[in-house]
N, CA, C and O atoms as a Maestro MAE file, in Angstrom:
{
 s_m_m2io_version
 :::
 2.0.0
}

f_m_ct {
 s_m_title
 :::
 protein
 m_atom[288] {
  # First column is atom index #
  i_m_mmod_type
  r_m_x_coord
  r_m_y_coord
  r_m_z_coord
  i_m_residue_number
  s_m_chain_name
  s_m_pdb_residue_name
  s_m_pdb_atom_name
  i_m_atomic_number
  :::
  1 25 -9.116 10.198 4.332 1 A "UNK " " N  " 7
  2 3 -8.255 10.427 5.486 1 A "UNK " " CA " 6
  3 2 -7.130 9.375 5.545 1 A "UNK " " C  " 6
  4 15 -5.949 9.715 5.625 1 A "UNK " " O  " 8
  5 25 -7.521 8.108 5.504 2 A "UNK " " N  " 7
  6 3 -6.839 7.276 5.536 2 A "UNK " " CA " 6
  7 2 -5.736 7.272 4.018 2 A "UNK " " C  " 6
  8 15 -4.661 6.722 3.778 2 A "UNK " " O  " 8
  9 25 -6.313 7.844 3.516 3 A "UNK " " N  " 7
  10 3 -5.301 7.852 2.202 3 A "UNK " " CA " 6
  11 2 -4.296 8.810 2.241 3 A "UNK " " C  " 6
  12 15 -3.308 8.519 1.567 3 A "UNK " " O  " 8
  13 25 -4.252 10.150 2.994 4 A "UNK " " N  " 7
  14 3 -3.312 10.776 3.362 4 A "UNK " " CA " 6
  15 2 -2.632 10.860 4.239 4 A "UNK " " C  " 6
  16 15 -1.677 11.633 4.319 4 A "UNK " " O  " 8
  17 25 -3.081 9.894 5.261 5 A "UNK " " N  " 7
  18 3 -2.025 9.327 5.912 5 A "UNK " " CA " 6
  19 2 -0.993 8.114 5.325 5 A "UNK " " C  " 6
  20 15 0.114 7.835 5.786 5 A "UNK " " O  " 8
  21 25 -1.595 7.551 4.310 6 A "UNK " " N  " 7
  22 3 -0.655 6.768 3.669 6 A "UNK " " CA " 6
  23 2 0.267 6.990 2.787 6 A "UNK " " C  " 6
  24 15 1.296 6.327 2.658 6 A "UNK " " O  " 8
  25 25 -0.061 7.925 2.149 7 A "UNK " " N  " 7
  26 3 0.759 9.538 1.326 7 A "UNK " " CA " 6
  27 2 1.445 10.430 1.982 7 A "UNK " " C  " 6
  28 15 2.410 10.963 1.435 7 A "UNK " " O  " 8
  29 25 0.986 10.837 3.586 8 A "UNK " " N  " 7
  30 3 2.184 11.079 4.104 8 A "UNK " " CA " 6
  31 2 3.531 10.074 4.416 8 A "UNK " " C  " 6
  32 15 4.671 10.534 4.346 8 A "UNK " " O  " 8
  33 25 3.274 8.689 4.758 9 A "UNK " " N  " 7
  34 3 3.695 7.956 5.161 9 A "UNK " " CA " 6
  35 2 5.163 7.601 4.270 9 A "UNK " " C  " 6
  36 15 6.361 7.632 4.552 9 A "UNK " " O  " 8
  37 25 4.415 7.274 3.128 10 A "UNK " " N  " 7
  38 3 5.216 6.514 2.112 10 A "UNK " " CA " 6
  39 2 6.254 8.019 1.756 10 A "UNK " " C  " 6
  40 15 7.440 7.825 1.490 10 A "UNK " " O  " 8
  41 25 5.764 9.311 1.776 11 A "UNK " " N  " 7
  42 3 6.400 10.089 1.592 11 A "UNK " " CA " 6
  43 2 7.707 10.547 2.464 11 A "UNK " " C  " 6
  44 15 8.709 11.122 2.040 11 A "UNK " " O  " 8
  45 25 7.429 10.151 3.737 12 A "UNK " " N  " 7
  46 3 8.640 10.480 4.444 12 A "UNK " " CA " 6
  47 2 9.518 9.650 4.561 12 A "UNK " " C  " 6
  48 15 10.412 9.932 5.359 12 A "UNK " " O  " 8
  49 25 9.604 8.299 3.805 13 A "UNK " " N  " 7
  50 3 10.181 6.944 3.236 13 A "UNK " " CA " 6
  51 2 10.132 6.537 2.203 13 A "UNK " " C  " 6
  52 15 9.764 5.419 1.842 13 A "UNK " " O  " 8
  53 25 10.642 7.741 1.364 14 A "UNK " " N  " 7
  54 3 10.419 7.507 -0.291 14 A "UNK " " CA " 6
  55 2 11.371 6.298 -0.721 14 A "UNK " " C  " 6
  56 15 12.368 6.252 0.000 14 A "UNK " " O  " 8
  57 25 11.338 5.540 -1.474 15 A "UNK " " N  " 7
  58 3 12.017 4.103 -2.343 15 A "UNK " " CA " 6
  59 2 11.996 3.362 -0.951 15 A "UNK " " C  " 6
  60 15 13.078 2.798 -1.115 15 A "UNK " " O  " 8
  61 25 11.539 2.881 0.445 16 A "UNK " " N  " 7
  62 3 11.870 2.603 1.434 16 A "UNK " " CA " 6
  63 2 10.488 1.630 1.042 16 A "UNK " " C  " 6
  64 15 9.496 2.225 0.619 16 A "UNK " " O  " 8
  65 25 10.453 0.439 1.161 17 A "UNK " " N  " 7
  66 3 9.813 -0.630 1.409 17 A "UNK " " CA " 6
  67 2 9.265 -0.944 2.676 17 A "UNK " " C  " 6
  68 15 9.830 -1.560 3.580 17 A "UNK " " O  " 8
  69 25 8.370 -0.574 2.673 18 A "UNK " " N  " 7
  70 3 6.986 -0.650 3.980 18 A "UNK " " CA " 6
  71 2 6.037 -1.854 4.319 18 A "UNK " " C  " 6
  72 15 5.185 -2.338 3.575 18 A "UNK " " O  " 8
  73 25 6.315 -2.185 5.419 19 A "UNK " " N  " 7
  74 3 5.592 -3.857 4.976 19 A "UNK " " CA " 6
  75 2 4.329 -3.453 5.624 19 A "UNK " " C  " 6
  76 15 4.364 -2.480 6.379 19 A "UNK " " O  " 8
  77 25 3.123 -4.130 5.408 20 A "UNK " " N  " 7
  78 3 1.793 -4.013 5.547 20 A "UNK " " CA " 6
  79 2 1.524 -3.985 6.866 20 A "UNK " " C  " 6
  80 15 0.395 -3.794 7.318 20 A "UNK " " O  " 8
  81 25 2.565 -4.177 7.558 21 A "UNK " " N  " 7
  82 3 2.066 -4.520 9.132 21 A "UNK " " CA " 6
  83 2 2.322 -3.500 9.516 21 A "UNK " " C  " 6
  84 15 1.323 -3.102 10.115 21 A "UNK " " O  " 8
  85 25 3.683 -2.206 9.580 22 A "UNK " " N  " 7
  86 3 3.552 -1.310 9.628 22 A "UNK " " CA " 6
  87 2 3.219 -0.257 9.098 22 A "UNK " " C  " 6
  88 15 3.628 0.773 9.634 22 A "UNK " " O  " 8
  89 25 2.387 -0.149 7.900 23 A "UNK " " N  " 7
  90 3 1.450 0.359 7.080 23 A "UNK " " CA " 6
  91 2 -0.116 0.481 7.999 23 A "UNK " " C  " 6
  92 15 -0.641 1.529 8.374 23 A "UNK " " O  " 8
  93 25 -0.619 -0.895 8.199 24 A "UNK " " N  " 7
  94 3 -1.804 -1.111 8.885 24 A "UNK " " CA " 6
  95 2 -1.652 -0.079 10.366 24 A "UNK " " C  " 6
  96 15 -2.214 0.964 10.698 24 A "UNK " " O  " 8
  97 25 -0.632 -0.931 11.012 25 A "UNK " " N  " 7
  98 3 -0.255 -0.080 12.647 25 A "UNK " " CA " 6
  99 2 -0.200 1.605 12.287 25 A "UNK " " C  " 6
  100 15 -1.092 2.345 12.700 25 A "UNK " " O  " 8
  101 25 0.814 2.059 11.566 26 A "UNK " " N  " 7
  102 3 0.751 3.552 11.705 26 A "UNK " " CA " 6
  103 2 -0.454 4.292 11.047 26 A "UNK " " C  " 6
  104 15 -0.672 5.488 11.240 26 A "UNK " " O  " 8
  105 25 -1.137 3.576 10.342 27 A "UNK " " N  " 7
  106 3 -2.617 4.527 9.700 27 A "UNK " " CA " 6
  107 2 -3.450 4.381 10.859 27 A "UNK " " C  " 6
  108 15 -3.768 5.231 11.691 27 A "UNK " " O  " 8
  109 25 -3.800 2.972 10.766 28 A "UNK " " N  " 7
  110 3 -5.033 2.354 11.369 28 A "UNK " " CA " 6
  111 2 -4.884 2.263 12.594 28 A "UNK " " C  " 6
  112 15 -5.850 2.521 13.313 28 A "UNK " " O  " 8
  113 25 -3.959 1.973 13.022 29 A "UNK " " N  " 7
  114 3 -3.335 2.201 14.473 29 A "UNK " " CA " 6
  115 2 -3.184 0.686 15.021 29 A "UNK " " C  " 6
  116 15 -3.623 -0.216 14.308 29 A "UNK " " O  " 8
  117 25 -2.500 0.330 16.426 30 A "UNK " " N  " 7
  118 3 -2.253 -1.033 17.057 30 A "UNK " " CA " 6
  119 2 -3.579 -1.848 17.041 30 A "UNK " " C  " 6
  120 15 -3.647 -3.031 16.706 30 A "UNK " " O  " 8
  121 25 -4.767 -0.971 17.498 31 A "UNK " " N  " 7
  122 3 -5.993 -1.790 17.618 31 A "UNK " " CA " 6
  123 2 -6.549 -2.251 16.610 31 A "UNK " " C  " 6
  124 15 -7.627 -2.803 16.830 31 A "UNK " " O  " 8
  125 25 -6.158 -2.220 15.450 32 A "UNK " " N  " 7
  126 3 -6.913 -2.786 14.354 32 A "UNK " " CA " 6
  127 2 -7.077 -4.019 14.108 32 A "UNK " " C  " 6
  128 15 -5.983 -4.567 14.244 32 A "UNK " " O  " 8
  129 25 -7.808 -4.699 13.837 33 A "UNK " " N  " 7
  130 3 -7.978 -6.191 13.881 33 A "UNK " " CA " 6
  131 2 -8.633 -6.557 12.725 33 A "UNK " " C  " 6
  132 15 -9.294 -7.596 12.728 33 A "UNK " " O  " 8
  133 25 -8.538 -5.711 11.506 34 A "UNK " " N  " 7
  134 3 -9.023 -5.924 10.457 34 A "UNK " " CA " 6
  135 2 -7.925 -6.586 9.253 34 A "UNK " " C  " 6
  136 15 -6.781 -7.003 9.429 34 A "UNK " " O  " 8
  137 25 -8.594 -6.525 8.195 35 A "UNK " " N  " 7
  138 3 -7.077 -7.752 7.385 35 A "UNK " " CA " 6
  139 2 -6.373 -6.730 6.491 35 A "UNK " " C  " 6
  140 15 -6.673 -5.540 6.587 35 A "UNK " " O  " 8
  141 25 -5.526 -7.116 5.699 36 A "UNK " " N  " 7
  142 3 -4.402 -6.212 5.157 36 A "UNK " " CA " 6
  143 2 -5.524 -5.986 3.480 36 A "UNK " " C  " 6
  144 15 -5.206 -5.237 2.556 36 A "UNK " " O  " 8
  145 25 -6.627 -6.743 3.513 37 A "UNK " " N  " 7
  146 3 -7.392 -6.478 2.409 37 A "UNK " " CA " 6
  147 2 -8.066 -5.224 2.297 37 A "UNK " " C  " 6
  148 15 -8.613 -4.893 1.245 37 A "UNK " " O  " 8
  149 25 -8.058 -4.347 3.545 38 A "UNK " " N  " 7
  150 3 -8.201 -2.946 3.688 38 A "UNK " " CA " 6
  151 2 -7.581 -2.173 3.050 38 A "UNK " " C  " 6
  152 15 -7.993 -1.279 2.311 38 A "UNK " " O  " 8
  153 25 -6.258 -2.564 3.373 39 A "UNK " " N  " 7
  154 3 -5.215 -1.794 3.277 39 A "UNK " " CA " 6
  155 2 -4.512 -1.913 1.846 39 A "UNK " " C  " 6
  156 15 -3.749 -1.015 1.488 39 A "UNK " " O  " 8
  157 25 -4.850 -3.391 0.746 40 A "UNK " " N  " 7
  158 3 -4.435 -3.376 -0.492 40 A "UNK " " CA " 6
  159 2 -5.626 -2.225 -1.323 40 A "UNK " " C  " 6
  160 15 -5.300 -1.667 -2.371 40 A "UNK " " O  " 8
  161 25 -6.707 -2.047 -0.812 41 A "UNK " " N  " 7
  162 3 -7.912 -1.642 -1.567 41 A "UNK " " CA " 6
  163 2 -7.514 -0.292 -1.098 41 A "UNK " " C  " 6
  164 15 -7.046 0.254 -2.097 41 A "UNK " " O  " 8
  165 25 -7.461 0.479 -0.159 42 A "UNK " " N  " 7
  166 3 -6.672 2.049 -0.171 42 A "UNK " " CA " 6
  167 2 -5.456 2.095 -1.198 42 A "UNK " " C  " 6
  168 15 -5.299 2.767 -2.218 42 A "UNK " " O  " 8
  169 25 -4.955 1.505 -0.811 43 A "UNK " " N  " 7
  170 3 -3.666 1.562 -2.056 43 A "UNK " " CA " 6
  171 2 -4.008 1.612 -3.396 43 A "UNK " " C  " 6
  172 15 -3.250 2.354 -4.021 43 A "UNK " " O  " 8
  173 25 -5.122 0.945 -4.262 44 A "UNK " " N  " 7
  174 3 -5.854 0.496 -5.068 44 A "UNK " " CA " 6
  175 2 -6.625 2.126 -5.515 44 A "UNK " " C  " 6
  176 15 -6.498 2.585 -6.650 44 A "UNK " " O  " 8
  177 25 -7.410 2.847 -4.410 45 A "UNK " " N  " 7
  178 3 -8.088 3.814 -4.699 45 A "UNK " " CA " 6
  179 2 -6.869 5.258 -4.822 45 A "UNK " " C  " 6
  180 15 -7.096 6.372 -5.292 45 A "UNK " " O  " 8
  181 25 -6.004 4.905 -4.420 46 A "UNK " " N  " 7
  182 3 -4.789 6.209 -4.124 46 A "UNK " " CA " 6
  183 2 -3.755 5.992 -5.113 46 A "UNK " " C  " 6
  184 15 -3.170 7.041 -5.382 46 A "UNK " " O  " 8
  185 25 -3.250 4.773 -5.871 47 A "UNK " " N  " 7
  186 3 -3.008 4.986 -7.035 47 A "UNK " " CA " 6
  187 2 -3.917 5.402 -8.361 47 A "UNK " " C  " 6
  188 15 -3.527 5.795 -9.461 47 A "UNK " " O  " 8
  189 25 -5.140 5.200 -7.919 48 A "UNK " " N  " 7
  190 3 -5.818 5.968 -9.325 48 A "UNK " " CA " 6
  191 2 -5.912 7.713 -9.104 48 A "UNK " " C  " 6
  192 15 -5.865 8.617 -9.938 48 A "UNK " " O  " 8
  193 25 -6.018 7.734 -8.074 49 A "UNK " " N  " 7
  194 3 -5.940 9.489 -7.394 49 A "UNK " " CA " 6
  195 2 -4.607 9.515 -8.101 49 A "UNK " " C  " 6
  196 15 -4.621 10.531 -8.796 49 A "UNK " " O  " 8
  197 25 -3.539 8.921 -8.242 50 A "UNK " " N  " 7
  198 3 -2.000 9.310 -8.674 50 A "UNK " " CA " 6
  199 2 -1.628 9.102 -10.228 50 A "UNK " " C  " 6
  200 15 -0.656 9.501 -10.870 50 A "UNK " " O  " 8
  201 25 -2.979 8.177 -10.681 51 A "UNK " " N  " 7
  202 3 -2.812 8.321 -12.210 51 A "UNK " " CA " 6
  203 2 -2.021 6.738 -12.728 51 A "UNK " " C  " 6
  204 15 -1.733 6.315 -13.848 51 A "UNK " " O  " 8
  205 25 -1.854 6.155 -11.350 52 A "UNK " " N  " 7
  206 3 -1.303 4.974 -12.017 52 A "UNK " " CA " 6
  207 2 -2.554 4.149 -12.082 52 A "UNK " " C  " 6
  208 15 -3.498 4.072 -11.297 52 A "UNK " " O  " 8
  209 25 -2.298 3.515 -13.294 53 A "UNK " " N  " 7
  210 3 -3.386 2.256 -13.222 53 A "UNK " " CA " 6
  211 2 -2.715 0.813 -14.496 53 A "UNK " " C  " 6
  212 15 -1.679 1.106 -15.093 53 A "UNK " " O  " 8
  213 25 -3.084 -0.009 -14.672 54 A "UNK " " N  " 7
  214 3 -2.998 -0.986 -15.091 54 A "UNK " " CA " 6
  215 2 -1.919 -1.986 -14.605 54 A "UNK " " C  " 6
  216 15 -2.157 -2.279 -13.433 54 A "UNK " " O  " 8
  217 25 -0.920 -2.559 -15.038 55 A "UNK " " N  " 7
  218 3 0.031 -3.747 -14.411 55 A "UNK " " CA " 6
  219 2 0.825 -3.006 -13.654 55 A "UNK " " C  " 6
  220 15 0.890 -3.381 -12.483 55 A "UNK " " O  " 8
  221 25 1.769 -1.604 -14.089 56 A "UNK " " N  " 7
  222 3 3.018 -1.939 -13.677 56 A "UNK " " CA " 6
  223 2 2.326 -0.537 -13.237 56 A "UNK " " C  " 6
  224 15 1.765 0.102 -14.128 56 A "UNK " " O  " 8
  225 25 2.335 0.004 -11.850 57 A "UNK " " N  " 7
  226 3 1.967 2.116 -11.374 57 A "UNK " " CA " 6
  227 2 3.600 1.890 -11.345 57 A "UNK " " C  " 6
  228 15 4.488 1.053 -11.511 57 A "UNK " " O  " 8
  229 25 3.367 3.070 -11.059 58 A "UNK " " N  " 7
  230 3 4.771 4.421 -11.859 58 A "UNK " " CA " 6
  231 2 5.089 5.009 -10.110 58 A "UNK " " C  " 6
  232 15 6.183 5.565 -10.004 58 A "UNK " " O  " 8
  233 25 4.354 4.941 -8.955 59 A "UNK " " N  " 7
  234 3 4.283 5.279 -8.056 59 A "UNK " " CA " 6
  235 2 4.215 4.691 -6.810 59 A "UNK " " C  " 6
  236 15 5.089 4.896 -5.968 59 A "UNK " " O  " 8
  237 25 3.376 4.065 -6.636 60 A "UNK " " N  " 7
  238 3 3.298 3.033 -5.341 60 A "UNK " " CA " 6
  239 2 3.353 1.382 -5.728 60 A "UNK " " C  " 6
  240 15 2.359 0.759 -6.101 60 A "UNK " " O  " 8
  241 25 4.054 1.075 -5.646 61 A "UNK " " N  " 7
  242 3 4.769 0.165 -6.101 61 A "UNK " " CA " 6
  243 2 4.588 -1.348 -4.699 61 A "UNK " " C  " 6
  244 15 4.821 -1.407 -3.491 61 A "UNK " " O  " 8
  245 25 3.858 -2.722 -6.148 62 A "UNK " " N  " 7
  246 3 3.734 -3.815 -4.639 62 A "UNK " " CA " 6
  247 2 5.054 -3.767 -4.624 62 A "UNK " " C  " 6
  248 15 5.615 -3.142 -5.524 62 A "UNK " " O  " 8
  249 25 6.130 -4.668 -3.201 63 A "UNK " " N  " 7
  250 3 7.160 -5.440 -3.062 63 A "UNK " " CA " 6
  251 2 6.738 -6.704 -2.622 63 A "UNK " " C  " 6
  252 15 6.196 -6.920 -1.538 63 A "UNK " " O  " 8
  253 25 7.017 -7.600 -3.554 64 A "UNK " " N  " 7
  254 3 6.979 -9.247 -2.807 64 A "UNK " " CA " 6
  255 2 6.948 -9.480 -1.594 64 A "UNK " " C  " 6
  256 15 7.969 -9.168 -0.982 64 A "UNK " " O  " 8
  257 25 6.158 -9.906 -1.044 65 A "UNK " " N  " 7
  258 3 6.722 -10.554 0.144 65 A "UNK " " CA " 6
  259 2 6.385 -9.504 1.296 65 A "UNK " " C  " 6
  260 15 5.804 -9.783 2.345 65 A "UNK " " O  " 8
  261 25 6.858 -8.230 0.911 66 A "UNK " " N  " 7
  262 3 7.409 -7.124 2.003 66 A "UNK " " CA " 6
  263 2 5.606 -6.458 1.870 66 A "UNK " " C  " 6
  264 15 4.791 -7.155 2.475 66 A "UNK " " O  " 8
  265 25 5.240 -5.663 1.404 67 A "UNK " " N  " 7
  266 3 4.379 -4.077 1.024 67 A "UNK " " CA " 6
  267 2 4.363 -3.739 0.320 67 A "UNK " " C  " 6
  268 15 3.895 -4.285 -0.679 67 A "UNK " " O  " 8
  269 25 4.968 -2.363 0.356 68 A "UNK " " N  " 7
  270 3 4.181 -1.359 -0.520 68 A "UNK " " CA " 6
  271 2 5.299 -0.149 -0.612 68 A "UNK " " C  " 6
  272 15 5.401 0.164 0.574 68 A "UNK " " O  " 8
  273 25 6.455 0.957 -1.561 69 A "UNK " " N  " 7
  274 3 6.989 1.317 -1.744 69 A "UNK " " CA " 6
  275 2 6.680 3.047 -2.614 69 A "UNK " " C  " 6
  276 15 5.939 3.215 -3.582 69 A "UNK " " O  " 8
  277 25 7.240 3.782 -2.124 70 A "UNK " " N  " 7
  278 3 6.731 5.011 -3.207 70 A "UNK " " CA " 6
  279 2 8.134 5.303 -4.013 70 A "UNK " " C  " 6
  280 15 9.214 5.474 -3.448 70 A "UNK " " O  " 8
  281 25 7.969 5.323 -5.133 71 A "UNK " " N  " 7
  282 3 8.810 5.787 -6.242 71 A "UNK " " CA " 6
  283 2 8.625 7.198 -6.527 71 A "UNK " " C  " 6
  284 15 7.518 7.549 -6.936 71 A "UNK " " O  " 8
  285 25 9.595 8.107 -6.363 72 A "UNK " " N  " 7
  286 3 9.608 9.368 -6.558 72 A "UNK " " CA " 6
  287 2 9.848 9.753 -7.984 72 A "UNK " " C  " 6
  288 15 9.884 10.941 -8.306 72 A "UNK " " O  " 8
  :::
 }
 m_bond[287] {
  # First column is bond index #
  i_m_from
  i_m_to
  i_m_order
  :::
  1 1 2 1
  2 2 3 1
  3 3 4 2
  4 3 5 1
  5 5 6 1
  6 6 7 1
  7 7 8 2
  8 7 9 1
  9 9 10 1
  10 10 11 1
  11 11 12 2
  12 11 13 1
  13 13 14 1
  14 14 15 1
  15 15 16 2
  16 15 17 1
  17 17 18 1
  18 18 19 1
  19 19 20 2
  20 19 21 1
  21 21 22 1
  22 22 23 1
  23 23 24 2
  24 23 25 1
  25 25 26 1
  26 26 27 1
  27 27 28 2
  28 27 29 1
  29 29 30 1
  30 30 31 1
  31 31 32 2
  32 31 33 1
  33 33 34 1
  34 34 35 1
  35 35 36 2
  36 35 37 1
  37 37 38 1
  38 38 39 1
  39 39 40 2
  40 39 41 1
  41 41 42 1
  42 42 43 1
  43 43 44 2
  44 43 45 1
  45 45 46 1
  46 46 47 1
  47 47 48 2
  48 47 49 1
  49 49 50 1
  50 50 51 1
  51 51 52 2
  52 51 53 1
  53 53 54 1
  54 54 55 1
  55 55 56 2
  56 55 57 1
  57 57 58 1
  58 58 59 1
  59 59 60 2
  60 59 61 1
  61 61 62 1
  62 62 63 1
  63 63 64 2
  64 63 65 1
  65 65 66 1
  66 66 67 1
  67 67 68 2
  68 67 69 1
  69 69 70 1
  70 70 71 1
  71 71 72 2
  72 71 73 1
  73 73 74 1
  74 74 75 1
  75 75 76 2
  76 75 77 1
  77 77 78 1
  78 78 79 1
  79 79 80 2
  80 79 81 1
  81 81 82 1
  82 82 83 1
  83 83 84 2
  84 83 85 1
  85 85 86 1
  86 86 87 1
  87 87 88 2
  88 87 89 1
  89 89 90 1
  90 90 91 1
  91 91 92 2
  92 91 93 1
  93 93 94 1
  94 94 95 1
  95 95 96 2
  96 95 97 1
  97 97 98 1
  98 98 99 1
  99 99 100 2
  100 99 101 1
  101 101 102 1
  102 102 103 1
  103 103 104 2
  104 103 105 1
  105 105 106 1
  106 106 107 1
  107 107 108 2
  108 107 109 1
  109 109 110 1
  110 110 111 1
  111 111 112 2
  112 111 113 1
  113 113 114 1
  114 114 115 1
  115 115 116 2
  116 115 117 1
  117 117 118 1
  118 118 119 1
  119 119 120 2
  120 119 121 1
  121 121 122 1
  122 122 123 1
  123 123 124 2
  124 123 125 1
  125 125 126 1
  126 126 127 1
  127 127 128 2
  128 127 129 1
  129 129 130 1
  130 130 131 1
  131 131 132 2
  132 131 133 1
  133 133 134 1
  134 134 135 1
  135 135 136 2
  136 135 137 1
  137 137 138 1
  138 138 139 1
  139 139 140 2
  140 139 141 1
  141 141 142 1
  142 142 143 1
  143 143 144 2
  144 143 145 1
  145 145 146 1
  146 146 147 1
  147 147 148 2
  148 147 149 1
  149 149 150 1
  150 150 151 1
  151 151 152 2
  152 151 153 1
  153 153 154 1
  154 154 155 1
  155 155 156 2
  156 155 157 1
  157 157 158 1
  158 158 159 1
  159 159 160 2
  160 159 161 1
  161 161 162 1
  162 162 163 1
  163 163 164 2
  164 163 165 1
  165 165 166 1
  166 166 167 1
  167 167 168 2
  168 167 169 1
  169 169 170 1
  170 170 171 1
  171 171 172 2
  172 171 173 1
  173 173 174 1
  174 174 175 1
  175 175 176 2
  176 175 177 1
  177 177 178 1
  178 178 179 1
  179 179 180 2
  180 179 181 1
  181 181 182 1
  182 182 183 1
  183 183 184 2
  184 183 185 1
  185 185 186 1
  186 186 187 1
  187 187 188 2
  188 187 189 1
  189 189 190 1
  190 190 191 1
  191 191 192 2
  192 191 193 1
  193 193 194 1
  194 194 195 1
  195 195 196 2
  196 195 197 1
  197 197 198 1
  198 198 199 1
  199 199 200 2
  200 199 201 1
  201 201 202 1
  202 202 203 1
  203 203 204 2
  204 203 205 1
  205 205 206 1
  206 206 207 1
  207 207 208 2
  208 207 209 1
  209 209 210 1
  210 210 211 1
  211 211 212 2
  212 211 213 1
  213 213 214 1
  214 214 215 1
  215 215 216 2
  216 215 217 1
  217 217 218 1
  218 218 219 1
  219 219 220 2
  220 219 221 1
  221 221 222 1
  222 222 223 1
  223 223 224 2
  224 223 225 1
  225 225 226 1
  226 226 227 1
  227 227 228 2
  228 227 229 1
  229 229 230 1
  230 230 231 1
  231 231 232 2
  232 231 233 1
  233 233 234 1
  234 234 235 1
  235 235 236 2
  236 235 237 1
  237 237 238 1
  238 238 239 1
  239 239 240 2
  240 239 241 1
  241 241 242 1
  242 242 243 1
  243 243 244 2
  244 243 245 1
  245 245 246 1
  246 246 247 1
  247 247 248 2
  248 247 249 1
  249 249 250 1
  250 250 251 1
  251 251 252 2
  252 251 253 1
  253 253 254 1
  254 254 255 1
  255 255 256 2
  256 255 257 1
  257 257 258 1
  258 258 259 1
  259 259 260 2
  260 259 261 1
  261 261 262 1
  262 262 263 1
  263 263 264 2
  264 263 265 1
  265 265 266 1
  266 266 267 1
  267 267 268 2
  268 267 269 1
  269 269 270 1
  270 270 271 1
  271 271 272 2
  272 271 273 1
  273 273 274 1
  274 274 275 1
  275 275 276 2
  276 275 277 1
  277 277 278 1
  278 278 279 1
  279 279 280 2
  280 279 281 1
  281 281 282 1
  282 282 283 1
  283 283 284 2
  284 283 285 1
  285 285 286 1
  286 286 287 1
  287 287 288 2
  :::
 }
}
């Protein structure tokens, strides 16, 4: 569930750099009080659903500093 909300997400902000805080807030919602280590490990299970795996995915992409990015 949580993974297609993050697939919708990144989708309606394709190449748009998403920082974890509003990643966490719009899935998980304001009340969450859990750490962004949730939220790297969904990312983690939803690029292998997408076929990326090893150093560099082809798809959801880290950004320094910022999140998390979808490459179309």
């Amino acid at each position: 569930m949580k993974e297609l909300k993050l697939l919708q997400l990144f989708h309606a902000h394709p190449g748009e750099a998403l920082s974890r805080d509003r990643l966490l807030n719009d899935v998980w919602g304001y009340n969450y009080f859990g750490t962004t280590r949730t939220l790297d490990q969904v990312i983690v299970q939803l690029r292998k659903k997408l076929g990326d795996t090893g150093d560099e995915p082809r798809h959801i992409v880290s950004v320094h500093g910022v999140g998390y990015k979808l490459i179309l």
